[in-house]
C-alpha positions as CSV (number, residue, x, y, z in Angstrom):
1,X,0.0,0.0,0.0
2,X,2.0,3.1,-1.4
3,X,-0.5,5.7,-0.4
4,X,-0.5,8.9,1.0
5,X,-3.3,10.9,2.4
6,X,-3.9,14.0,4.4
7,X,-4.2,14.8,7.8
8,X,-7.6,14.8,8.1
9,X,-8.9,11.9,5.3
10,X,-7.4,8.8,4.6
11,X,-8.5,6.6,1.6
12,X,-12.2,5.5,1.3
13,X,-13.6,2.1,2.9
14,X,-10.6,1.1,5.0
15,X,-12.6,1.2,8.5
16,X,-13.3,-2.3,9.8
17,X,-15.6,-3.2,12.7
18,X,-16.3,-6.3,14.9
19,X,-19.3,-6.5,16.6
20,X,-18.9,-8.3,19.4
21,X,-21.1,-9.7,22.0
22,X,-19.9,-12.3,24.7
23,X,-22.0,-14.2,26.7
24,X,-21.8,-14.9,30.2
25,X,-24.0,-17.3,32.2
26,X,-23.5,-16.2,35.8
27,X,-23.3,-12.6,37.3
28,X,-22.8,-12.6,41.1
29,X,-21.8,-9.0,41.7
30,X,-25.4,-7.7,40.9
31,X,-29.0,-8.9,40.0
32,X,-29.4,-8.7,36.2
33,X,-31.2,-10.3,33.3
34,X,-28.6,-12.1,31.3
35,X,-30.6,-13.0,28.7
36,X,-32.4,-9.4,27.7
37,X,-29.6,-8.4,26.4
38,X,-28.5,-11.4,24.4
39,X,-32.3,-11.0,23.1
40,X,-32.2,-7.2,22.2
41,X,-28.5,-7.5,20.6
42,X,-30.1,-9.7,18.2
43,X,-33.0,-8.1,17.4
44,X,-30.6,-5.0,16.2
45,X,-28.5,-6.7,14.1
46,X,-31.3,-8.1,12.4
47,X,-32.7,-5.1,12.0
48,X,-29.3,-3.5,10.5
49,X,-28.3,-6.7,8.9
50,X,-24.6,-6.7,10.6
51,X,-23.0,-9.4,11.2
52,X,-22.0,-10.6,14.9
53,X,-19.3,-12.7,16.8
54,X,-21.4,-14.2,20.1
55,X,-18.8,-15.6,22.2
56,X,-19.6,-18.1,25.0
57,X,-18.4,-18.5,28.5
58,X,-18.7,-22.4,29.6
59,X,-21.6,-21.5,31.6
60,X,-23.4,-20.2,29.1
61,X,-22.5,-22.9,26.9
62,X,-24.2,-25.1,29.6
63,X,-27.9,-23.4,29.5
64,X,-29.6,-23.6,26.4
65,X,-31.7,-20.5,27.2
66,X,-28.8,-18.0,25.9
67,X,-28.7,-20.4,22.6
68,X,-32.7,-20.4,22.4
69,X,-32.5,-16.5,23.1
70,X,-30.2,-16.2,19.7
71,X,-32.8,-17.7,17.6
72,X,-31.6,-19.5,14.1
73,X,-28.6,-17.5,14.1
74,X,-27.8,-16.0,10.7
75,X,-25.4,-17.4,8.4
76,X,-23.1,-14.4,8.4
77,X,-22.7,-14.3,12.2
78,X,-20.1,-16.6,14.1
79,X,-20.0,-18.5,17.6
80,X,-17.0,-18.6,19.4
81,X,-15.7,-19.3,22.7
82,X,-15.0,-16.5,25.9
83,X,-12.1,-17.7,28.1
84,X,-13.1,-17.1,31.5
85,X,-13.4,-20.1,34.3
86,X,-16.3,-21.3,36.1
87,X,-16.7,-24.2,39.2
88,X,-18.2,-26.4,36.6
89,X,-15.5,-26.1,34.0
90,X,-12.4,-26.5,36.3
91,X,-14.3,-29.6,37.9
92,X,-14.8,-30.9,35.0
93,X,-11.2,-31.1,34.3
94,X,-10.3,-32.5,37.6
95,X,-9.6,-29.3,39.3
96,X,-9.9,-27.2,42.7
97,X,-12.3,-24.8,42.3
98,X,-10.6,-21.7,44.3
99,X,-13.4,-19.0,43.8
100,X,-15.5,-17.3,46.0
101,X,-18.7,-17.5,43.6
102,X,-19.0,-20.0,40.9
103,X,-17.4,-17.6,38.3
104,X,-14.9,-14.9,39.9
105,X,-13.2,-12.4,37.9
106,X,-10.0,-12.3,40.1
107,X,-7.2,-13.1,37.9
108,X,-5.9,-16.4,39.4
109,X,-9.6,-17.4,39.7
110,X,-11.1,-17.0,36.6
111,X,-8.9,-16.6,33.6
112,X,-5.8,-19.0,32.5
113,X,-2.7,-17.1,34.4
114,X,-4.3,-18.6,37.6
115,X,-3.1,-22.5,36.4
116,X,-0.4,-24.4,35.3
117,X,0.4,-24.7,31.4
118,X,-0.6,-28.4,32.0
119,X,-3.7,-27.1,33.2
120,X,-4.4,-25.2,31.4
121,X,-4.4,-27.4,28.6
122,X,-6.9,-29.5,30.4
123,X,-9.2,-26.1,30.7
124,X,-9.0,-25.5,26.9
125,X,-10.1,-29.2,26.1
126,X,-12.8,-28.9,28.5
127,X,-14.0,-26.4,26.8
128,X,-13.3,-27.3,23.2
129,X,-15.0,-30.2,23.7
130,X,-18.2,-29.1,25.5
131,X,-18.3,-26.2,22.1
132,X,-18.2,-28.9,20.0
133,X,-21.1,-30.9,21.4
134,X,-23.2,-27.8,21.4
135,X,-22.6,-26.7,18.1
136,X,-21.4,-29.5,16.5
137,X,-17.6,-28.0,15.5
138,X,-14.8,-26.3,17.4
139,X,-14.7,-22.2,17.8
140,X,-12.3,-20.5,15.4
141,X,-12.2,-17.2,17.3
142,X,-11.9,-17.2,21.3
143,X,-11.3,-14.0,23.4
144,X,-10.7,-13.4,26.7
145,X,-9.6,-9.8,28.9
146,X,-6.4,-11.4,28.9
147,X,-5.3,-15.1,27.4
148,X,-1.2,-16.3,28.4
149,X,0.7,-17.3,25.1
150,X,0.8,-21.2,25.8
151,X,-2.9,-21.7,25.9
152,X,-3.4,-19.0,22.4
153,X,-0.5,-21.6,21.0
154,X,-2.4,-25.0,22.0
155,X,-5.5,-23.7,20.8
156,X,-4.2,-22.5,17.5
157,X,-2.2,-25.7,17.2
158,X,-4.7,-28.3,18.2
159,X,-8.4,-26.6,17.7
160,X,-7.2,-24.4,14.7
161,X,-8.0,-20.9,16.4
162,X,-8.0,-18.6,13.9
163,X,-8.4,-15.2,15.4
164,X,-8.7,-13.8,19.0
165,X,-9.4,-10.7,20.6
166,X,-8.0,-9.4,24.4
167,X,-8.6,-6.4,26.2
168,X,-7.6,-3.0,25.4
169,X,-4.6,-0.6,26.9
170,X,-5.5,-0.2,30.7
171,X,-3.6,0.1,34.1
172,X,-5.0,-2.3,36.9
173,X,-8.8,-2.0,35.8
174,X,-10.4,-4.8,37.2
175,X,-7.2,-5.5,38.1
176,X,-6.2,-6.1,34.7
177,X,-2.7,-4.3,33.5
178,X,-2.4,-4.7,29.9
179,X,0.0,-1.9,29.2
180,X,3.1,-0.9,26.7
181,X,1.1,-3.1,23.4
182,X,-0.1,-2.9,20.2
183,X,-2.7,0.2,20.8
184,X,-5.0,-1.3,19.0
185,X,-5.9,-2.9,14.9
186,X,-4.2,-6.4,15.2
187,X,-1.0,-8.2,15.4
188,X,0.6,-11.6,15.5
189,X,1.8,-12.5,19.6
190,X,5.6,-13.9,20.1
191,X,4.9,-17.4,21.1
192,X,6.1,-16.3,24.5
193,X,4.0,-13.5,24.8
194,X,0.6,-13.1,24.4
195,X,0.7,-9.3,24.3
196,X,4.2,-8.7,22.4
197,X,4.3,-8.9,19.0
198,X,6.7,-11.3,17.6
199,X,9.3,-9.8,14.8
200,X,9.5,-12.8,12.6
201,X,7.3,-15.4,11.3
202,X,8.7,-18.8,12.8
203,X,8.4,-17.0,16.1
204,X,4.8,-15.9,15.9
205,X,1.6,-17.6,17.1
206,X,-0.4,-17.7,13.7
207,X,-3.2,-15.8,15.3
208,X,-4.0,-12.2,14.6
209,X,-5.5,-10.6,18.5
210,X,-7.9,-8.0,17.8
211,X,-7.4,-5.0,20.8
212,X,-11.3,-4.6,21.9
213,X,-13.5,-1.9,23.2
214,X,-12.3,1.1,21.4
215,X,-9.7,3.5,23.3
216,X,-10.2,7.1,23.3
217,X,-6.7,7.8,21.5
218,X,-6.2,11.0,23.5
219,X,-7.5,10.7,26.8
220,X,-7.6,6.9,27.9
221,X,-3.7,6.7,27.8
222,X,-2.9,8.8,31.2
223,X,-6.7,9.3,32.3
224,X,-5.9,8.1,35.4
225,X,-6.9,6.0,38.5
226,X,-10.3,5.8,40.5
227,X,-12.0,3.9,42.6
228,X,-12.1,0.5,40.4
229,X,-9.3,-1.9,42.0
230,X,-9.2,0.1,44.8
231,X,-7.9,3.0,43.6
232,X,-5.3,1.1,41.5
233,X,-7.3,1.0,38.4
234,X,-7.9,3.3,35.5
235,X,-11.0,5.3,34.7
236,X,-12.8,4.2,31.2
237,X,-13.0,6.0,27.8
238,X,-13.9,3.6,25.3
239,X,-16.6,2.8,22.8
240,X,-18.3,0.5,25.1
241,X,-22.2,1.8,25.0
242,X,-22.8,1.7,29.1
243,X,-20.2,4.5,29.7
244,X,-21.5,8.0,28.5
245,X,-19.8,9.2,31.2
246,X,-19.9,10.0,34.7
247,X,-18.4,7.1,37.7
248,X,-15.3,5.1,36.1
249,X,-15.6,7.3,32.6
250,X,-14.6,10.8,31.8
251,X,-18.0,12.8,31.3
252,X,-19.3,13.3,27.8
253,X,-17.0,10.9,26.8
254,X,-18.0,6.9,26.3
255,X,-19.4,5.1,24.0
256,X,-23.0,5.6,25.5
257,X,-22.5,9.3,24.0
258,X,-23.8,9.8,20.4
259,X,-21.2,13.1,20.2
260,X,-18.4,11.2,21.2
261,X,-18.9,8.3,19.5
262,X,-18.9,10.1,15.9
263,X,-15.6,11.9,16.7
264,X,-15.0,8.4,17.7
265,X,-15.8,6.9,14.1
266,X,-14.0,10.3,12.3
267,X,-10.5,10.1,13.8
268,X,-10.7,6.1,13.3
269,X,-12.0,5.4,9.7
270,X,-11.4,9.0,8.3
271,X,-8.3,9.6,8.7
272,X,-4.9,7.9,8.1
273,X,-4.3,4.6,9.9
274,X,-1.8,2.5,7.0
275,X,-3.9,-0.4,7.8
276,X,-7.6,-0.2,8.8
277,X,-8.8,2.1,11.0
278,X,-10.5,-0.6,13.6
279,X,-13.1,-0.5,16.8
280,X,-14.5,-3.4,18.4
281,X,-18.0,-2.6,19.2
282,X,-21.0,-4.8,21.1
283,X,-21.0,-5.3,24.9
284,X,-21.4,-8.4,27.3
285,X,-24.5,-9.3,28.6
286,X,-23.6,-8.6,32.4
287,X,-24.2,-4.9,32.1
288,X,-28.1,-5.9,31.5
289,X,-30.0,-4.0,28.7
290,X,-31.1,-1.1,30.5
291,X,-27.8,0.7,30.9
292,X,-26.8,-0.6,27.2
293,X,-29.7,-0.1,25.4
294,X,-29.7,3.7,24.2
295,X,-25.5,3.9,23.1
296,X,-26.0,0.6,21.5
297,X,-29.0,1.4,19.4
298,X,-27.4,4.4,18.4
299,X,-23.9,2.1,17.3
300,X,-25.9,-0.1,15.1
301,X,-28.0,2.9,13.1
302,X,-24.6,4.7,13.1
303,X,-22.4,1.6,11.7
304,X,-24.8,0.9,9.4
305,X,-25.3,4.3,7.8
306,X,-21.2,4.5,7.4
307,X,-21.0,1.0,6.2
308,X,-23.7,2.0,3.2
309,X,-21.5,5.1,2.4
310,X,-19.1,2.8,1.9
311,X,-16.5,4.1,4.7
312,X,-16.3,0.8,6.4
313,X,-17.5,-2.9,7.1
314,X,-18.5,-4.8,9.5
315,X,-17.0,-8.5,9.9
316,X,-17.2,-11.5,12.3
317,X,-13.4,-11.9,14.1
318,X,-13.4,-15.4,11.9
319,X,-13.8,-13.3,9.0
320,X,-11.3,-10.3,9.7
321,X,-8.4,-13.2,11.0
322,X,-8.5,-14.8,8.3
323,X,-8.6,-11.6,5.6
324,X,-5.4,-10.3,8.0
325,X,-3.8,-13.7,7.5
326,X,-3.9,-13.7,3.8
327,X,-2.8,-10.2,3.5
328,X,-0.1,-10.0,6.4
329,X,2.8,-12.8,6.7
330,X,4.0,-10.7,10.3
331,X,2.4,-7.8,12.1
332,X,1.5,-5.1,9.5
333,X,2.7,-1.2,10.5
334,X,-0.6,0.5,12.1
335,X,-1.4,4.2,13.1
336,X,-4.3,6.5,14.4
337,X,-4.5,10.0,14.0
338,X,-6.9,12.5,16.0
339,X,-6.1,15.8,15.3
340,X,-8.9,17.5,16.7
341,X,-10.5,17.1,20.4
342,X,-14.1,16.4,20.8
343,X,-13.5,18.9,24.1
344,X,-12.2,21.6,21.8
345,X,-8.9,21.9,24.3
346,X,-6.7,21.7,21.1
347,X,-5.3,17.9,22.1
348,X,-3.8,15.7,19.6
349,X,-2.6,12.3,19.6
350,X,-0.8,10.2,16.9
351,X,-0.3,6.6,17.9
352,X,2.4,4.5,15.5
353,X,2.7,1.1,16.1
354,X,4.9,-1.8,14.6
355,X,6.2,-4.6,15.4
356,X,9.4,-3.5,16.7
357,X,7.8,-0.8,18.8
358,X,5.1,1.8,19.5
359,X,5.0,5.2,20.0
360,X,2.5,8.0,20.9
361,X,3.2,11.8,19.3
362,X,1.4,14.2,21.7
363,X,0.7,17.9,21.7
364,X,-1.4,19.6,24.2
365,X,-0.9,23.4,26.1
366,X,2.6,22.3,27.5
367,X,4.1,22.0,23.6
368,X,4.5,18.9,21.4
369,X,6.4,15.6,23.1
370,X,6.3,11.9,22.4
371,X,4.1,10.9,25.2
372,X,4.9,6.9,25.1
373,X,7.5,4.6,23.3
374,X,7.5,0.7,23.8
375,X,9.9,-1.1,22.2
376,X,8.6,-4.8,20.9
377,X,11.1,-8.5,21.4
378,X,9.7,-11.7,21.1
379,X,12.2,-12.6,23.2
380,X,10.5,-11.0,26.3
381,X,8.9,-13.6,27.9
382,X,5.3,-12.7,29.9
383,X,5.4,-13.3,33.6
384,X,3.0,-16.4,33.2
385,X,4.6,-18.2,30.4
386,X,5.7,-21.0,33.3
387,X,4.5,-19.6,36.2
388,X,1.0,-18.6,37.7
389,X,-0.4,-15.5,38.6
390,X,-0.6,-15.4,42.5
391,X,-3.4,-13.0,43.1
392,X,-6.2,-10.9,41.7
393,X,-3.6,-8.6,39.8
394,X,-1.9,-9.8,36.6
395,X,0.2,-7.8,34.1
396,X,1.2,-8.0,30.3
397,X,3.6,-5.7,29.1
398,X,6.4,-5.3,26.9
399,X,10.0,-2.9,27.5
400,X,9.3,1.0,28.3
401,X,11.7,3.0,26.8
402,X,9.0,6.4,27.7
403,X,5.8,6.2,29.8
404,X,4.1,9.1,29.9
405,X,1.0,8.0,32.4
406,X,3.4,6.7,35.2
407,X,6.6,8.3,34.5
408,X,7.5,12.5,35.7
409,X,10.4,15.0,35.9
410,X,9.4,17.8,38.8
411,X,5.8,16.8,38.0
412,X,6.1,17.4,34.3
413,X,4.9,14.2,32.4
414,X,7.8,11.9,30.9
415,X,8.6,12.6,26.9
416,X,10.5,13.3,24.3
417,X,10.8,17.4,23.6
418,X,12.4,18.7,20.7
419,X,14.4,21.9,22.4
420,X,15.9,24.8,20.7
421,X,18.6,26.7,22.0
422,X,18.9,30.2,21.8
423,X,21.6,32.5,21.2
424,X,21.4,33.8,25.2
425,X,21.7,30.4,26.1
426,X,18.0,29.7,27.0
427,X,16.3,27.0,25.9
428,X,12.7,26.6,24.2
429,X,10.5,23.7,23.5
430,X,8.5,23.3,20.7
431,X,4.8,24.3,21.7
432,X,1.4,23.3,20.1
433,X,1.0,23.1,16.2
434,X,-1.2,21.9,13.4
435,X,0.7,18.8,12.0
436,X,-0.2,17.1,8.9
437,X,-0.1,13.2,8.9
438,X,0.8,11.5,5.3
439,X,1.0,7.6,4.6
440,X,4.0,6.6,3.0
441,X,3.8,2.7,2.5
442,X,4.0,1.5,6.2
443,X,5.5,4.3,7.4
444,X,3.7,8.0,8.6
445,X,5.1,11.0,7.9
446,X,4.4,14.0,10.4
447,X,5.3,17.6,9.3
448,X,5.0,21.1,11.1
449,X,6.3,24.3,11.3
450,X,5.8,25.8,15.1
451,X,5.1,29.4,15.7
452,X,8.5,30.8,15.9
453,X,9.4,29.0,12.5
454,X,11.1,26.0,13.3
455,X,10.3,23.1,10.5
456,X,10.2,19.7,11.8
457,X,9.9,16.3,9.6
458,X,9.2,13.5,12.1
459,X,9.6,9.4,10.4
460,X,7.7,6.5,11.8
461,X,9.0,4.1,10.1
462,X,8.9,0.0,11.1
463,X,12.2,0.1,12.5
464,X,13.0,3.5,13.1
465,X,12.0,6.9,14.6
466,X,13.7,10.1,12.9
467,X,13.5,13.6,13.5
468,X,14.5,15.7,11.3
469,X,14.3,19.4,12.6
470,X,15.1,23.0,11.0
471,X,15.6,25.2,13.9
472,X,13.7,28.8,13.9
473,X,16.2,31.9,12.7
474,X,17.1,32.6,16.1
475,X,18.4,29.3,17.7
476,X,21.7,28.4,17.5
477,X,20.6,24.6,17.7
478,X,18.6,22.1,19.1
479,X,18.6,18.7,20.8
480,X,16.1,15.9,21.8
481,X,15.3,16.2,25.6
482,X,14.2,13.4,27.3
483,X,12.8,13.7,30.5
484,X,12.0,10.3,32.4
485,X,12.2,11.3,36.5
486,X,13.4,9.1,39.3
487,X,11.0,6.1,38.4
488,X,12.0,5.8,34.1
489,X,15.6,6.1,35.1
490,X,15.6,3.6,37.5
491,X,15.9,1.0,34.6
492,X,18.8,2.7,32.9
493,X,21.6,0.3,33.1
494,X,24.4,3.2,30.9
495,X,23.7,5.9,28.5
496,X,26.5,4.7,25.5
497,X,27.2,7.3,23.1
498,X,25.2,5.2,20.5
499,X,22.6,3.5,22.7
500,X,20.5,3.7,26.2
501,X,20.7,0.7,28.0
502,X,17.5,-0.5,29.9
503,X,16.7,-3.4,32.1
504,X,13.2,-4.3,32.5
505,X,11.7,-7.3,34.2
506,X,15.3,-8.7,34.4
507,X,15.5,-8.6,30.3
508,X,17.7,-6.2,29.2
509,X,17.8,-4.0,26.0
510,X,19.0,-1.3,24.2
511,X,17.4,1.9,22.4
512,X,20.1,3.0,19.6
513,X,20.7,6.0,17.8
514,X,21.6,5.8,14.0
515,X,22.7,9.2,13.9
516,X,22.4,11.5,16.8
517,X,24.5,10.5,20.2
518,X,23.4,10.0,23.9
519,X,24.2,12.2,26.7
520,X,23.5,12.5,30.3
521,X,22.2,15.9,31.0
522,X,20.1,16.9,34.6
523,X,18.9,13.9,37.1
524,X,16.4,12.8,35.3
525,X,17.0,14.0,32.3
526,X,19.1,12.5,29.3
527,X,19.1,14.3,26.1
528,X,20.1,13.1,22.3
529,X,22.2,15.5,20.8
530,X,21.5,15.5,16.6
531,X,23.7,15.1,13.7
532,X,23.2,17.4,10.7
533,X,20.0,18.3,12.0
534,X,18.6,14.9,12.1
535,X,18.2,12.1,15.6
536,X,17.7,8.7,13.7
537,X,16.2,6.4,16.2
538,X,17.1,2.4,15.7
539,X,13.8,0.7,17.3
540,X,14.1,-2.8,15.4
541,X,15.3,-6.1,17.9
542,X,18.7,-7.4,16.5
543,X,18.0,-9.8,13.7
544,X,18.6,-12.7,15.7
545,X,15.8,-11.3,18.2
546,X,17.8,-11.3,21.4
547,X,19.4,-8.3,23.1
């Protein structure tokens, strides 16, 4: 794909949905109707003629009322299988139920980080084989909040799961940490990590995982904590139709709120992305219908007008895993671009991702900065490959290089800064601008000139991260700041010359600079001092994938 678009349109029809409804059969925290829900999201997609992916927990797999409450299901939805434990499926496999209700959400309850890989094994054939009797075949999409590598390999390698979808970019919701991934569109997971995309083929689990729920890609990054996990969780800004804000959310902001949610669909399918601009939309059942009802109705009228203009379609998982498998050998270059802010504070956020790394361009009132940078190694192995999660908080991450939500410098967020210097000696940052986004092939091209006059040409490209800057007429030069504060430098092994060296999770690695060299500069505060103008950035693994 050798396009190249501007900032604000990207070429018609790449915008792909998956509507996706999973089905639990137990709800213990409140008293709702499970099956309302399951009833009504059918009665809309008939109505809209889209097609939907109904996954099923075991329990509901057990109690033919959610199946009877689907009707003859259409020929262009799919059923697959939603990997969260209940007491009869770990019995059935001969295990120790450990929950305090007969499906717990705790981490080492009720999804696979709680057992053993050889237990896990016995989990996923439980299952497969209660699926089968039921329907007669074996799932080919599966999703969970958050699914370990060995059990996506066994059932891609023994069932022939074909796609899968896990939860989106959060910090201890739930307590669920899923944080430093893919942002969001797809990728291929490193056989030893279910959240880090592998960089080659042979080390790859041959399953694309879908990012679900939608993430606001300005505000849900560093929205912050709140009451959910006791304080240690995130807030939620996401497409899901029960939050239109107000309690976890960000008010006016959520899925529930028709505003929000078109500004939503503009910066995702309308502008440019390399890929396909993508949003998981649908909602389980345990919310109950009345707090779903009005955002969802709106969703379907809403994705079906766009999808008869053409702008985008609507898939089953089974359907988009396997278009994303015959297109893409290994994880595909992504991007999404919002350059306006449904609040009207002048936020904008451009979110690059391949798989070597990710990274986040920011501007807000403070200036420009890059707000996040992950780098990607199949090598990194997730904490539950082997072992089991001891309690109700499990993480998946990958190797921070920036992180702009938990990392600051004298309270000012971590970042990269582009910083003049002036011929008094002072020094400047580059404040807020209009940029303009282009595709070119997999990379994204970001170009602005700030108010004093300095020109900058920023790369994303698979591998590498450039900046290319023309200072304004009266600095004598400028450098690449990088503030990280007492918590981001205390995984800095050395600053080289030619590379930072990082330790993360007892895995070390290394952030390079083509062109450009390291520097120490105040506690807290490295710097990158350019070459002819220009900071190359090397973010590709070494080819043999270790550091």
């Amino acid at each position: 794909m050798n396009s190249t678009a501007s900032a604000t349109t990207a070429p018609a029809g790449r915008g792909l949905v998956n509507i996706i409804n999973f089905i639990r059969g137990l709800e213990p925290r409140c008293e709702t109707d499970l099956l309302a829900p399951v009833v009504n999201q059918m009665r809309l997609a008939r109505q809209h003629n889209l097609p939907v992916t109904w996954l099923f927990q075991y329990d509901a797999l057990l109690d033919r009322r959610f199946r009877d409450a689907l009707g003859e299901i259409p020929a262009t939805h799919e059923v697959g299988g939603w990997f969260e434990f209940v007491r009869p499926m770990v019995e059935k496999a001969g295990l120790v139920w450990r929950g305090r209700y007969d499906w717990d959400w705790h981490s080492h309850i009720g999804f696979s980080v709680g057992y053993t890989p050889a237990e896990r094994e016995r989990l996923v054939d439980v299952y497969m084989a209660e699926f089968k009797n039921v329907f007669g075949c074996y799932p080919r999409s599966v999703g969970s909040w958050m699914m370990d590598a060995h059990s996506l390999g066994y059932m891609a390698d023994r069932y022939g799961v074909r796609g899968s979808c896990t939860c989106k970019e959060q910090w201890g919701t739930d307590g669920y940490t899923l944080w430093g991934g893919y942002y969001s569109q797809a990728f291929y997971p490193s056989r030893k990590n279910a959240f880090m995309p592998a960089q080659h083929a042979a080390a790859q689990i041959p399953v694309p995982v879908f990012r679900m729920l939608g993430s606001d890609p300005i505000y849900q990054y560093d929205v912050g904590l709140s009451e959910n996990n006791n304080g240690e969780g995130q807030r939620v800004v996401t497409l899901e139709p029960v939050y239109p804000g107000g309690g976890d959310c960000v008010a006016g902001a959520g899925g529930g709120a028709p505003a929000w949610v078109r500004w939503f669909f503009d910066v995702t399918f309308r502008t440019p992305c390399l890929t396909f601009g993508y949003a998981q939309a649908g909602q389980e059942n345990s919310f109950g219908w009345p707090d779903m009802a009005a955002g969802l109705t709106d969703q379907f009228a809403e994705l079906a007008r766009r999808m008869a203009a053409g702008e985008l379609r609507v898939e089953t998982l089974e359907t988009s895993a396997r278009h994303y498998a015959e297109r893409y050998p290994v994880t595909p270059a992504s991007a999404i671009t919002a350059l306006t802010d449904y609040r009207g504070e002048g936020r904008k956020s451009v979110w690059y991702c391949s798989r070597f790394y990710r990274t986040n361009l920011f501007w807000d009132a403070a200036g420009f900065r890059v707000r996040d940078m992950y780098l990607f190694n199949e090598e990194y192995a997730e904490r539950y490959l082997t072992a089991t999660c001891p309690d109700h908080n499990a993480i998946f991450d990958t190797l921070p290089v920036i992180d702009g939500m938990h990392w600051r410098q004298n309270g000012v967020p971590a970042g990269f800064r582009i910083v003049e210097t002036l011929a008094n000696g002072q020094r400047r940052p580059l404040g807020n601008t209009e940029p303009v986004v282009e595709e070119q092939g997999e990379s994204l091209v970001v170009r602005w000139t700030d108010a004093q006059g300095a020109r900058v040409d920023l790369l994303c490209a698979p591998g590498q991260l450039t900046f290319q800057v023309q200072p304004a007429a009266d600095a004598t030069g400028w450098e690449l700041e990088l503030a990280l504060g007492p918590d981001g430098m205390a995984g800095v092994e050395a600053v080289e010359s030619a590379a930072l060296c990082r330790r993360h999770n007892q895995f070390a690695y290394r952030l390079a600079c083509g062109q450009g060299r390291w520097e120490n500069a105040d506690a807290g505060t490295l710097r990158i001092v350019p070459a002819a103008n220009r900071v190359v950035l090397e973010c590709a693994a070494p080819a043999e994938g270790r550091v």
